[in-house]
C-alpha angles and dihedrals in degrees: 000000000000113000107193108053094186132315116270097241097190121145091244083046085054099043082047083062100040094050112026096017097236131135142214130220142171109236147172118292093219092053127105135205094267095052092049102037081055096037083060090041098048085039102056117004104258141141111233124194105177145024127186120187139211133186118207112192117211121282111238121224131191124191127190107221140167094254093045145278110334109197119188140169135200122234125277118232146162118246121192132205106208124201116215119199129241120307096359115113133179117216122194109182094070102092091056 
């Protein structure tokens, strides 16, 4: 099981980084604080010292068309602020 799906690269995720050096990620639902506080540890060779989590549900959507009624839903995921202690940073534009 892979914990971190991708980093979440926003402005307001960037200025996050720059100012309170925290960082945001996409992770497993099924994951939980320890796993992913391990999973960024174990990634990229920091120190974390908190992680906060979030679920989002699907949105639901409902179009009128000519053949009928179309529902749809996206797709639910977790999403995880990480803290990073002092002096530690994660760049990810390195491997570009």
């Amino acid at each position: 099981m892979s914990v971190l799906i991708k980093p979440i690269i926003t402005e307001k995720m960037t200025a996050d980084s720059e100012l309170y050096n925290r960082y945001g990620f996409v992770v497993d639902t099924a994951a939980n604080k320890l796993q992913i506080k391990e999973a960024v540890e174990a990634t990229y060779g920091v120190s974390v010292s908190k992680v906060r989590t979030m679920n989002y549900g699907p949105k639901r959507k409902t179009r009128f068309t000519k053949t009928g009624i179309q529902r749809g839903q996206t797709n639910v995921y977790k999403k995880a602020i990480v803290d990073i202690a002092e002096g530690d940073s994660i760049d990810f534009y390195s491997n570009l």
